[in-house]
SESEBA-960891 format. One record per residue (C-alpha): x, y, z; residue in three letters. Coordinates in steps of 0.05 Angstrom, whole numbers, padded with zeros to 5 digits, always signed. Example, Ala and Ser with C-alpha at 12.3 -4.5 7.8 and 13.67 -1.06 7.14 Angstrom:
# SESEBA-960891
+00246-00090+00156ala;+00273-00021+00143ser;
# end
This chain:
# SESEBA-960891
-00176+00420+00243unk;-00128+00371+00210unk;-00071+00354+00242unk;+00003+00356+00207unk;+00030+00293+00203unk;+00106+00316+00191unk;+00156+00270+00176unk;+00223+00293+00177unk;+00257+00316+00105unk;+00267+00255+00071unk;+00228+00197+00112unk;+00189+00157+00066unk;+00117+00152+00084unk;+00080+00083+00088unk;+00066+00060+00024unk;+00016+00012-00011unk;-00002+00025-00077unk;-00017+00052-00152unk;-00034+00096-00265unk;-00062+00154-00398unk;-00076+00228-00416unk;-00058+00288-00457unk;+00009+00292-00490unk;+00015+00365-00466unk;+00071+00373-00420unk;+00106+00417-00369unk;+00170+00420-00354unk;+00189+00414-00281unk;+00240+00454-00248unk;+00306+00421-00261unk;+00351+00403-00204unk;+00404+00451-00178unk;+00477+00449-00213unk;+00503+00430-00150unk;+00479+00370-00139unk;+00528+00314-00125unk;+00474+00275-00160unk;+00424+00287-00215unk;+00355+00275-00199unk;+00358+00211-00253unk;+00415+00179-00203unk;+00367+00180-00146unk;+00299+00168-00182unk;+00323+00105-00204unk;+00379+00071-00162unk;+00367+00012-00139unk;+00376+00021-00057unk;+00391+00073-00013unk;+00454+00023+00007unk;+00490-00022-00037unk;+00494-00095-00028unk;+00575-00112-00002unk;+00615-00136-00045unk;+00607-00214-00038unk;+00531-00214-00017unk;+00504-00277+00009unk;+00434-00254+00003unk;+00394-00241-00067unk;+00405-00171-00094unk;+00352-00136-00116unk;+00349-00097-00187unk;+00293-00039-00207unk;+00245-00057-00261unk;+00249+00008-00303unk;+00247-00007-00369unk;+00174+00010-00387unk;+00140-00006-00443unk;+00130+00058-00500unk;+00070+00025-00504unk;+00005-00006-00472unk;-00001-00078-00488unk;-00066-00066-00526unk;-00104+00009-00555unk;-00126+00039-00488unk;-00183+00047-00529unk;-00201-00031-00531unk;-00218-00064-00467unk;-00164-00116-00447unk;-00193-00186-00472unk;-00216-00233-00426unk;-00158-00283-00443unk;-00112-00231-00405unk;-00167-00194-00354unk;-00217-00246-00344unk;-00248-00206-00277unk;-00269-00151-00311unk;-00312-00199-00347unk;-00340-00228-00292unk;-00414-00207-00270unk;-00409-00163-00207unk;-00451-00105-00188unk;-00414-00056-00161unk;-00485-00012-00144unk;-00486+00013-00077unk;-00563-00019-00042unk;-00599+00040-00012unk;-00657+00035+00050unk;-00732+00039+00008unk;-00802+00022+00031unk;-00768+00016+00105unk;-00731-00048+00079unk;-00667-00065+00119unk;-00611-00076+00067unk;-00542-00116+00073unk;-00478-00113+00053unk;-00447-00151-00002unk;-00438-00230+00005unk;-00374-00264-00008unk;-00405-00324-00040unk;-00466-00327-00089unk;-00443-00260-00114unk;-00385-00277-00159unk;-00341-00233-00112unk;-00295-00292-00100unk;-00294-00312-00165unk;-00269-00238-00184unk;-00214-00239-00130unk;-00195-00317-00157unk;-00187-00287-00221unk;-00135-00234-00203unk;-00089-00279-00168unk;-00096-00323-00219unk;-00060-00271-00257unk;-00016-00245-00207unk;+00014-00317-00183unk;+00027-00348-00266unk;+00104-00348-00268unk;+00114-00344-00195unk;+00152-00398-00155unk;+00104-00451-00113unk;+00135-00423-00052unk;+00150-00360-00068unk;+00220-00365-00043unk;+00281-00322-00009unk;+00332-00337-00070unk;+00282-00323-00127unk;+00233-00277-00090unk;+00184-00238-00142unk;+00200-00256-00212unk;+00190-00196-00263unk;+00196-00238-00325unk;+00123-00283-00339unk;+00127-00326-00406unk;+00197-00291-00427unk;+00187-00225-00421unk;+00179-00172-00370unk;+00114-00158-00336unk;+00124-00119-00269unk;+00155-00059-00265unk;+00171-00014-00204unk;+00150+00056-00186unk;+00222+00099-00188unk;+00242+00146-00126unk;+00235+00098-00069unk;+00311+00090-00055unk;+00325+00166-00035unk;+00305+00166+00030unk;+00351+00143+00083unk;+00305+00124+00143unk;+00248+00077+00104unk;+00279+00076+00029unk;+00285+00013-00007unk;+00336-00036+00012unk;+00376-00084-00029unk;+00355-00153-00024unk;+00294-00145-00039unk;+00279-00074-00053unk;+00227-00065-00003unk;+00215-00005+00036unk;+00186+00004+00112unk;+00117+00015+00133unk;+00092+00025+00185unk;+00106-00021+00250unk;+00048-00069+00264unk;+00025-00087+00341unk;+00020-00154+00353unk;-00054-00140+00372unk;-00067-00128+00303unk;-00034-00190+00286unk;-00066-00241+00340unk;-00137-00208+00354unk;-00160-00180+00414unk;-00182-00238+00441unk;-00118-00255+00479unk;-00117-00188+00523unk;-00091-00172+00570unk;-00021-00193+00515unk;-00063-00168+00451unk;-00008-00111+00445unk;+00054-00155+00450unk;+00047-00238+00458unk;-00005-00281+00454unk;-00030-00333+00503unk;+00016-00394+00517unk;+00084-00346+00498unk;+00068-00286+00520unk;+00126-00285+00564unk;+00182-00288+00512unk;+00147-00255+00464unk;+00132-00193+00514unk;+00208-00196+00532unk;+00233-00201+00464unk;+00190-00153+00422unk;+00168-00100+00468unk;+00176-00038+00408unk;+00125-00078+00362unk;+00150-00110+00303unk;+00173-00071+00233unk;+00130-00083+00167unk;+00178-00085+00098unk;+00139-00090+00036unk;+00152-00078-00046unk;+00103-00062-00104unk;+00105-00081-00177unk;+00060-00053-00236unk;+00034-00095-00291unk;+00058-00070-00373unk;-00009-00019-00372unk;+00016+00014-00312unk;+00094+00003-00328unk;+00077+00039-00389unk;+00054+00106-00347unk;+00101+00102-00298unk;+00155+00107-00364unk;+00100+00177-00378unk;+00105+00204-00308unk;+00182+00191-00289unk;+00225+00195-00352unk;+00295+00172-00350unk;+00311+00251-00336unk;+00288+00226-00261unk;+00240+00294-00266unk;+00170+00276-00255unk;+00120+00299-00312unk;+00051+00331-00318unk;+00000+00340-00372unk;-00069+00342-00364unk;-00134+00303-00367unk;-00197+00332-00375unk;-00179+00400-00368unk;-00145+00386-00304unk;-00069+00379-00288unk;-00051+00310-00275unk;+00027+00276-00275unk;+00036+00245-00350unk;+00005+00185-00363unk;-00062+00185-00321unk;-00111+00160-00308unk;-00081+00085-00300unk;-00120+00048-00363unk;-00152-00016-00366unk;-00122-00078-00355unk;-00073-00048-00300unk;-00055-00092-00239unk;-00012-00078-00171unk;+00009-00124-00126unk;+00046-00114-00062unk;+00075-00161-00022unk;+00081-00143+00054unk;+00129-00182+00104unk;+00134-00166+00180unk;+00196-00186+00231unk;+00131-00217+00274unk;+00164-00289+00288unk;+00118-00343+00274unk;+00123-00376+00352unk;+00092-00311+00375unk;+00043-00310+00312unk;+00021-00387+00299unk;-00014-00375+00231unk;+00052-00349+00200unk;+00085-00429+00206unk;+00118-00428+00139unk;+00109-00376+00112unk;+00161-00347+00066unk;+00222-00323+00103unk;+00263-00269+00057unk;+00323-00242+00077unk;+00307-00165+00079unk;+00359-00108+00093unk;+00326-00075+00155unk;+00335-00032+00209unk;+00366-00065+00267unk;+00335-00084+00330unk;+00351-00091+00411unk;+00306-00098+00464unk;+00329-00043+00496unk;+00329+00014+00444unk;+00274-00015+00398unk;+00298-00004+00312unk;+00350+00040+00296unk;+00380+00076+00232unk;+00433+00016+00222unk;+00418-00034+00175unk;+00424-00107+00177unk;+00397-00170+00145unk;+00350-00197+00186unk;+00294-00247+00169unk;+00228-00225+00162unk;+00151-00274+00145unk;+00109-00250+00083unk;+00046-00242+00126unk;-00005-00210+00071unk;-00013-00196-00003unk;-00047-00141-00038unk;-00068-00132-00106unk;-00110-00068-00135unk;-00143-00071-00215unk;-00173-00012-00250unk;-00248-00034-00261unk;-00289+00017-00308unk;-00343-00011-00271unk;-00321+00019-00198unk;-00344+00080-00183unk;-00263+00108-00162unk;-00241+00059-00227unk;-00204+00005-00178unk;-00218-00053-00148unk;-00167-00064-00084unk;-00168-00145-00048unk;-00124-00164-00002unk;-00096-00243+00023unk;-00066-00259+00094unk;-00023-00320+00092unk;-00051-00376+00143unk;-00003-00435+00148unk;-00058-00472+00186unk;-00101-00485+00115unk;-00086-00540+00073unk;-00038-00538+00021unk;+00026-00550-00003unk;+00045-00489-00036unk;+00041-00412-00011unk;-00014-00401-00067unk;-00054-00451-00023unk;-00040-00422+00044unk;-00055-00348+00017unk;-00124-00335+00043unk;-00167-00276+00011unk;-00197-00232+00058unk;-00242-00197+00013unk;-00252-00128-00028unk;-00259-00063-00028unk;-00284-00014-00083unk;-00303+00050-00056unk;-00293+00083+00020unk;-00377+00076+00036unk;-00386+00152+00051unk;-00458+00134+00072unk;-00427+00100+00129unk;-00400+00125+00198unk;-00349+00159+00202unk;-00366+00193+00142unk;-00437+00204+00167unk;-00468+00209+00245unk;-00477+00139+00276unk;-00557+00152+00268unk;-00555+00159+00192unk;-00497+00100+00180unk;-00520+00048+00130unk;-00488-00022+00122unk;-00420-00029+00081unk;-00440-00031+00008unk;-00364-00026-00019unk;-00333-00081+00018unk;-00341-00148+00014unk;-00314-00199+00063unk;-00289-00266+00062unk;-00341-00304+00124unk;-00301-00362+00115unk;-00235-00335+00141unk;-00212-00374+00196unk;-00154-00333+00228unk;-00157-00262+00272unk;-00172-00200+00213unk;-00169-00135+00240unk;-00193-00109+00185unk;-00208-00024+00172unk;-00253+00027+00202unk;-00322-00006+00218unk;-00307-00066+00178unk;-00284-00044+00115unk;-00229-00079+00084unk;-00160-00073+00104unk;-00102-00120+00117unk;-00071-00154+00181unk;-00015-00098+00174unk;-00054-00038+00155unk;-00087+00017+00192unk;-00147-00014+00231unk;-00177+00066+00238unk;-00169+00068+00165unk;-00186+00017+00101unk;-00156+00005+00029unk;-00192+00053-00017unk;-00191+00110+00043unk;-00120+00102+00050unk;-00104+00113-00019unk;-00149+00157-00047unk;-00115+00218-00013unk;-00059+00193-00054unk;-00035+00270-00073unk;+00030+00306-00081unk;+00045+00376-00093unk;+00074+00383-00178unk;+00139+00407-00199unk;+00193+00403-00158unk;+00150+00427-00087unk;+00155+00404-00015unk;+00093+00353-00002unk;+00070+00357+00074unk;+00018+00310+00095unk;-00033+00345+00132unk;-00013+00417+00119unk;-00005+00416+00039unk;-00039+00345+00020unk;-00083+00296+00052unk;-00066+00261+00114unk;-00061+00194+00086unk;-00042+00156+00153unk;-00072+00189+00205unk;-00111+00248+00239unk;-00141+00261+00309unk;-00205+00223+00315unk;-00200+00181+00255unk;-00266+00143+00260unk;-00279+00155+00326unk;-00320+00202+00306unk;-00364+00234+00261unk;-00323+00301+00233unk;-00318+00332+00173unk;-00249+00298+00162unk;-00280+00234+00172unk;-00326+00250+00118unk;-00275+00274+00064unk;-00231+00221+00088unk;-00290+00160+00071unk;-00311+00196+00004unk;-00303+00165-00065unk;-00263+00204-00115unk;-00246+00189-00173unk;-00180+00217-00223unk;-00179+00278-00235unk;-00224+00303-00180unk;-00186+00330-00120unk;-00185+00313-00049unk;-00261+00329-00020unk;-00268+00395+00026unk;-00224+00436-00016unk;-00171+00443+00037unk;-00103+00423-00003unk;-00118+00456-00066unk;-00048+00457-00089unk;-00037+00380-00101unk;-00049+00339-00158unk;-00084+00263-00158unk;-00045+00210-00171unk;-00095+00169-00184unk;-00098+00128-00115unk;-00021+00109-00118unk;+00016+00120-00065unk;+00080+00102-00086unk;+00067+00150-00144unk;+00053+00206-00088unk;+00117+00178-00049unk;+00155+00192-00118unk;+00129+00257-00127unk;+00147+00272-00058unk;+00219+00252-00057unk;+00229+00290-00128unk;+00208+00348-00086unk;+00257+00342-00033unk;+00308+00326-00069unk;+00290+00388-00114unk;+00295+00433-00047unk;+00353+00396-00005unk;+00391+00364-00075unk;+00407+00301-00029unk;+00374+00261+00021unk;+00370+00273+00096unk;+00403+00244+00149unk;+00366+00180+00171unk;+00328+00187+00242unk;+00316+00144+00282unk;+00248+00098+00264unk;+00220+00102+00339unk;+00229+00176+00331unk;+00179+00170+00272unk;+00137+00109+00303unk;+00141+00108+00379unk;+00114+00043+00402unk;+00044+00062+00443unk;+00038+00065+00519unk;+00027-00015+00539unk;-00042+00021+00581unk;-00073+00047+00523unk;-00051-00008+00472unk;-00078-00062+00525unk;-00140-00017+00531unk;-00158-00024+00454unk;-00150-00082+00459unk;-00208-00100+00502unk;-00250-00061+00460unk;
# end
C-alpha cells in the first residue's frame, strides 16, 4: 500500500526538473472573487518575500516572457549548430541476456556517452560567467537575447517558495553522509574524519539544499502554453489524452538546475571554491535546527543538472548530472564541474523493479569511472546526484511528475505518485518498486493505475509543483502559514543514520 506523503497546504515539494500539442483548450476554474490576490499575482511574483529596500545582495527577477514561438517548426529537428548531441551516435537499446551470455552496462568512454554529456554543457555554460559568480549568478540573456526562462508558481508557498536573491527554492536537506561517503563512519551522517568534532557540533540537523531551474526558448515557449499571464494553468490534449497546453516538451528543449547546499566546505573538502551565492534561507541554530525565518546566509553550488528531450530515448529525455570537485584542475568552475554520468530510462528490468533473482545489469545509466570524489549515486547505481535521493534516481524521480488538472488539491501518495518517497523504496521488491522504476513516456499515465485522476507533465516537476500550487491557491485563495522545515524534514535518529552508513 502506498504511503501518503502529506505535506502541509502550501509546502512546496522538492523539485528538480521539466515541456507542444492540440490547440483545444479548457478553461480552468477561475479563482474565487475574494481573493486578496488573483491567481496571475501569485503565479508569477518573483519571491514569496521581497528584497528590503536597500539590498546588498543581487535580486533576483522571473524569466516569464516566453517566446509565442519555438525557435525552429517543431516539425524540423533542431540543427546540429544549436543541438549537436542529438547528433551524436549513441544507442540508447537496452542489451538483453541471449545464448547464456553475461551482458554489461553502458561504458562511459568508447561509447560517445561523454561526448553527448560534453555537448550539453557546452550549451548550457556559452554566456555564463568563468566562475559562475554571487553578483551575476545565472545569466538569462546568451548572445543578446533571452534564453532561459523559469517555470511560474514557485513563489506561493511560504515554507520552501522561492526566495529573492536568487530565486531558488528548498529541497530537500542533504546528510553529510551523502555528501562525504560512507567511508568515514562512524561521522558519515554528520563530519568527516579530521573535523568531525566541529562539524558534529555545528551541523547536527543536516544541512539545507536551495536550488533554481531555467528552460531553454523550446520549453519557455510551452511554459507561455501551459501558464498564461491569466496565472490559470491550461489543458488541451495530445493524442487523445488530456495533457496541460503545450506538451509534450519538443525537440531541442534543455533544463538545467543548479543546486547549492549550506554544507561548508571545511566539513566537505571537495567543495574548496566553489561558488558561494548569497541565498535567502531559512535560518539556522544548533539548538532548534532551520526555522520559518529567513535570512541571507551563504550557501556552495555543490551539483548541476541538466535534462534534453532525445527522440531517441525511450521516455524522450536524456537527464546528466555534474558534482563540483575543487580538487581537479582548473581555473574556472566549468573546469572543476565534474560529470557524473546519465540516465535515460528507470531500468525496470532491474531490482527493485523486478526480484533480486531476475535483476539484470543497468542498461539506462551510464557512469562516469573516472570520478574521483564520494557519489552516492541512486537506487542500485543508477544515476543520481550528491544531493538527491540515494533510494531513488533521476528519471524515477521525475517520471511520477503528475498533478491533478483544473484548479484540484494534488496529494502525493493519495491522489498522484509519491515522487520522494514510500515505505520500502528499493529495499525491496514490491509492486511500487516496480511502477516506481518503469519507463513512461507523455501521455501515458503513472503505471498500476492507482492515481487515475492526474495528468503527466511530462517528467517536470516544477511543472507538477505549478500545477500544485494553482490548486491550492484555487481551494485556500492564499498561501499557508509557513511551518516549520524540521516539521517537514526531521533530521534522522544519529543510530540509524550511522547504521546506513556502514552499509
Amino acid at each position: 500500500m502506498t504511503r501518503a506523503v502529506r505535506f502541509p497546504r502550501g509546502v512546496l515539494a522538492a523539485v528538480s526538473m521539466l515541456f507542444v500539442s492540440a490547440p483545444v483548450l479548457y478553461t480552468q476554474q477561475a479563482p474565487a472573487p475574494a481573493a486578496p490576490h488573483d491567481a496571475a499575482y501569485y503565479a508569477f511574483r518573483n519571491a514569496t518575500t521581497q528584497p528590503p529596500p536597500h539590498p546588498d545582495t543581487p535580486v533576483f527577477k522571473l524569466s516569464d516572457d516566453y517566446p509565442h514561438s519555438p525557435p525552429h517548426p517543431l516539425s524540423e529537428k533542431c540543427p546540429a549548430a544549436e543541438c549537436p548531441w542529438l547528433y551524436v551516435d549513441v544507442n540508447f537499446d537496452p542489451t538483453f541476456p541471449k545464448d547464456g551470455k553475461s551482458i554489461e552496462s553502458p561504458k562511459w568512454h568508447g561509447q560517445n556517452w561523454d561526448v553527448y554529456l560534453q555537448d550539453i554543457l557546452n550549451y548550457v555554460k556559452e554566456g555564463q560567467t568563468s566562475d559562475l559568480n554571487n553578483t551575476d549568478g545565472w545569466r538569462i540573456e546568451v548572445n543578446h537575447h533571452t534564453r532561459w526562462y523559469n517555470v511560474p508558481w514557485m513563489a506561493y508557498d511560504s515554507t520552501a517558495g522561492r526566495e529573492y536573491v536568487h530565486g531558488t527554492t528548498n529541497e530537500r536537506t542533504a546528510q553529510l553522509a551523502e555528501l562525504i561517503g560512507p567511508e568515514h563512519s562512524p561521522h558519515a551522517l554528520l563530519t568527516m574524519a579530521g573535523e568531525s568534532d566541529a562539524c558534529k557540533t555545528k551541523y547536527p540537523w543536516g544541512f539545507e539544499s536551495w536550488s533554481v531551474g531555467y528552460y531553454n526558448e523550446y520549453g519557455g515557449y510551452v511554459l507561455g502554453r501551459s501558464i498564461p499571464a491569466t496565472g490559470v494553468p491550461q489543458m488541451s490534449e495530445y493524442l487523445g489524452t488530456p495533457v496541460p497546453a503545450g506538451l509534450p516538451f519538443p525537440q531541442g528543449t534543455v533544463v538545467v538546475k543548479i543546486l547549492t547546499s549550506s554544507v561548508p566546505p571545511e566539513c566537505v573538502p571537495y567543495l574548496a571554491g566553489s561558488p558561494a551565492w548569497q541565498i535567502d534561507r531559512h535560518a539556522y541554530s544548533q539548538a532548534h535546527g532551520y526555522a520559518c525565518e529567513r535570512e541571507v546566509q551563504i550557501s556552495h553550488v555543490v551539483q548541476m543538472d541538466v535534462a534534453v528531450t532525445d527522440s531517441r530515448s525511450p521516455i524522450g529525455w536524456v537527464y546528466g548530472t555534474f558534482a563540483y570537485d575543487g580538487a581537479v584542475p582548473g581555473t574556472t568552475f566549468w573546469d572543476h564541474l565534474v560529470p557524473v554520468g546519465l540516465q535515460w530510462g528507470s531500468d525496470p528490468w532491474t531490482f527493485p523493479a523486478v526480484p533480486r533473482g531476475s535483476s539484470l545489469p543497468l542498461q539506462q545509466s551510464v557512469l562516469n569511472d573516472d570520478i574521483q570524489t564520494f557519489q552516492h549515486l541512486g537506487c542500485m547505481g543508477r544515476l543520481a546526484g550528491p544531493v538527491d535521493n540515494p533510494q531513488s534516481s533521476c528519471t524515477s524521480c521525475h517520471a511520477s511528475a503528475y498533478a491533478m488538472p483544473r484548479g484540484a488539491i494534488t496529494t502525493m501518495g493519495t491522489n498522484a505518485p509519491p515522487s520522494f518517497g514510500f515505505s520500502g523504496m528499493c529495499e525491496e521488491y514490491s509492486q511500487e518498486n516496480a511502477n516506481y522504476f518503469q519507463n513512461q513516456e507523455a501521455p501515458q499515465g503513472f503505471p498500476g493505475g492507482l492515481f487515475p485522476g492526474v495528468v503527466t507533465m511530462d517528467t517536470s516537476l516544477q511543472l507538477a509543483v505549478a500545477f500544485t500550487q494553482y490548486g491550492q491557491f484555487n481551494t485556500d485563495h492564499h498561501p499557508a502559514r509557513c511551518v516549520d522545515p524540521n516539521q517537514i524534514t526531521p533530521p534522522a535518529p544519529r543510530e540509524a543514520a550511522l547504521a546506513r552508513g556502514r552499509e
